[in-house]
C-alpha positions in Angstrom: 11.7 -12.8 -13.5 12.9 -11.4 -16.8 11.5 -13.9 -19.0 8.0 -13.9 -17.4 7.8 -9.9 -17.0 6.3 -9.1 -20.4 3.3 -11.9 -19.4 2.6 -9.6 -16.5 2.9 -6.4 -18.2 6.5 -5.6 -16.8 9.5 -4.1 -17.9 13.0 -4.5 -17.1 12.9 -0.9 -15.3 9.7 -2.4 -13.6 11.3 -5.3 -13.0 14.3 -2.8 -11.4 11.7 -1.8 -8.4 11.0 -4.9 -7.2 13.1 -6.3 -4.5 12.6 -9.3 -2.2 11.3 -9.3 1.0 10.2 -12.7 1.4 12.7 -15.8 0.8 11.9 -19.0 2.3 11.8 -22.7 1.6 8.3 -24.7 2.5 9.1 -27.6 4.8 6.0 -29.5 4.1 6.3 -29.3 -0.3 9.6 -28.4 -0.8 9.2 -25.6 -2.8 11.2 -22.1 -2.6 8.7 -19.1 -2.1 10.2 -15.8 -3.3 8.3 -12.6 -2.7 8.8 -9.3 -3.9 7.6 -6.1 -2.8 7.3 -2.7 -5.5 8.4 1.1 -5.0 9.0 3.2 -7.3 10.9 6.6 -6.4 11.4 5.4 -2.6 7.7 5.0 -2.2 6.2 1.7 -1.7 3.5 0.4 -4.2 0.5 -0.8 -2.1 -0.3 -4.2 -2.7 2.6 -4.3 -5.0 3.5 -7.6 -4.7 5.0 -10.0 -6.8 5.4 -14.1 -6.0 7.0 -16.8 -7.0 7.4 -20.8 -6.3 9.9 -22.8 -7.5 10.9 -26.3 -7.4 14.6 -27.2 -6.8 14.9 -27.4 -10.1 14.0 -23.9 -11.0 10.8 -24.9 -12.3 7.9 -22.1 -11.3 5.3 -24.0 -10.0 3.5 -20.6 -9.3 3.3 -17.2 -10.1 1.4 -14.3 -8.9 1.5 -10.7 -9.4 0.4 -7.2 -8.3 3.0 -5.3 -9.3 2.4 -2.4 -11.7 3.8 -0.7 -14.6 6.0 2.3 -13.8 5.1 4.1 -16.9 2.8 7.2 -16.5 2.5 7.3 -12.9 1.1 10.7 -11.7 3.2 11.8 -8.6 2.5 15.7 -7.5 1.4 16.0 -3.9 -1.3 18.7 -3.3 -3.3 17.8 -0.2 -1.6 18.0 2.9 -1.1 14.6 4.9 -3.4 16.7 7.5 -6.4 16.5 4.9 -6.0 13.1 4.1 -6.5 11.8 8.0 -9.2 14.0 8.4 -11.0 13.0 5.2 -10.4 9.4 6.2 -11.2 10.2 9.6 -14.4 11.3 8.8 -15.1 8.4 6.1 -14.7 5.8 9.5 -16.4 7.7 12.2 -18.6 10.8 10.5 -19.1 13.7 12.7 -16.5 13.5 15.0 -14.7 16.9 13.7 -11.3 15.5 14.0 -8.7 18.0 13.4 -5.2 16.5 13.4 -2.3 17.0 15.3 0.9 16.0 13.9 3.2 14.4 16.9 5.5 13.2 15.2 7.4 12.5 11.3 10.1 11.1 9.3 12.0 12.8 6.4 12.0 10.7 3.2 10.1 10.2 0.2 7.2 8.9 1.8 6.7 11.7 4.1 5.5 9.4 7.2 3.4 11.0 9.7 2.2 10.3 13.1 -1.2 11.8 14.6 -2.5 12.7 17.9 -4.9 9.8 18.6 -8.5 11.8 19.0 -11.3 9.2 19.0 -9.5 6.3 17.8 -7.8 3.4 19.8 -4.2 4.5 18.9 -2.3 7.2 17.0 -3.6 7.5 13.6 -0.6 7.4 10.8 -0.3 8.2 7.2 2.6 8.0 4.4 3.2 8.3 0.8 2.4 5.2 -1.6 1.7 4.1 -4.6 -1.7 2.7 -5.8 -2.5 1.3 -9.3 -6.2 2.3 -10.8 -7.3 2.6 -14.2 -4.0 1.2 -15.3 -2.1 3.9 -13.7 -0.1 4.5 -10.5 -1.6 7.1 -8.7 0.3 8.9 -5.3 -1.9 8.9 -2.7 -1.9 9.0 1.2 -2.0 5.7 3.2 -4.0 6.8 6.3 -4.2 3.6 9.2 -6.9 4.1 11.5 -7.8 2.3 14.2 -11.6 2.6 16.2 -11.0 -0.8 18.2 -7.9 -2.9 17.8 -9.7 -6.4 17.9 -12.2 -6.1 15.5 -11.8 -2.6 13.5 -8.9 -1.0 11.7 -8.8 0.2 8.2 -6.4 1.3 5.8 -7.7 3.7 3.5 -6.1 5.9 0.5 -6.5 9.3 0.0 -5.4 10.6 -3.4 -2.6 13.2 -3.4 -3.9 14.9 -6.1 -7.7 15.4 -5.7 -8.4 14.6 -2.0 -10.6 12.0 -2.9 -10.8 8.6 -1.2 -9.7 5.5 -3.4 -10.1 2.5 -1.1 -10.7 1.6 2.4 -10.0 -1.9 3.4 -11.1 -3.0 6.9 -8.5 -5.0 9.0 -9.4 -7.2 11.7 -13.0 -8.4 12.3 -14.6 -9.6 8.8 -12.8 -7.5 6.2 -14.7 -5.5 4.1 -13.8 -4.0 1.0 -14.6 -0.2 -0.4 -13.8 0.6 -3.9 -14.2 4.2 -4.7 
């Protein structure tokens, strides 16, 4: 990975938060796929991935990458991980009032929480990531939802910061994308 990182915009201390996940060799092509998924400061990068496939040989056959620069990434956590699942809640389903109720929570940098589950299908969760925009990675709260299991779940980012939402993908069903 070191002699490809500066092509992608990496640096060895980038390079430093990505760690495999994924190691497997196709049976079909022969070729090693490596994954790698990015955190930086304990806190996964969303969509930070970073792939790889390799012949026997070594040769890279492919490469693909998500993965972000470390440099400059703004970190302080303002709004509450209660603010964030309601401001997502009411981005999916507007003018239900939900108000949530923590039920449960880990320790640890990403400061995972579990919700009552109000309106929705199942609990509703959120945690701590990272999420590159503008060249930047930006904290923000990863709020899953889910209104109906089978055809409509979304993740959706909350920024940390400003409240503001940054994305909401749509699982399940025909995905739809929502740039903010």
């Amino acid at each position: 990975l070191a002699s490809v990182a500066p092509r992608l915009g990496l640096t060895a201390s980038d390079l430093a938060a990505i760690n495999i996940s994924r190691d497997y060799v196709s049976a079909s092509t022969g070729l090693r796929h490596l994954v790698y998924a990015q955190t930086a400061d304990g806190i996964p990068v969303f969509d930070g991935i970073l792939s790889v496939h390799a012949r026997a040989n070594g040769e890279i056959v492919r490469l693909t990458s998500s993965a972000a620069s470390l440099a400059g990434r703004r970190g302080a956590v303002v709004v509450a991980g209660e603010h964030a699942v309601a401001v997502a809640a009411e981005d999916v389903r507007p003018g239900t009032g939900f108000a949530p109720v923590a039920i449960g929570g880990a320790d640890g940098p990403t400061r995972s929480v579990v919700f009552q589950q109000g309106p929705f299908s199942r609990e509703v969760t959120a945690s701590l990531t990272w999420f590159a925009m503008d060249g930047v990675l930006r904290l923000a709260w990863h709020v899953a939802i889910e209104l109906d299991p089978a055809t409509e779940s979304y993740d959706i980012l909350i920024d940390a910061q400003t409240g503001e939402r940054l994305l909401r993908r749509r699982l399940g069903g025909r995905a739809s994308w929502w740039w903010c």
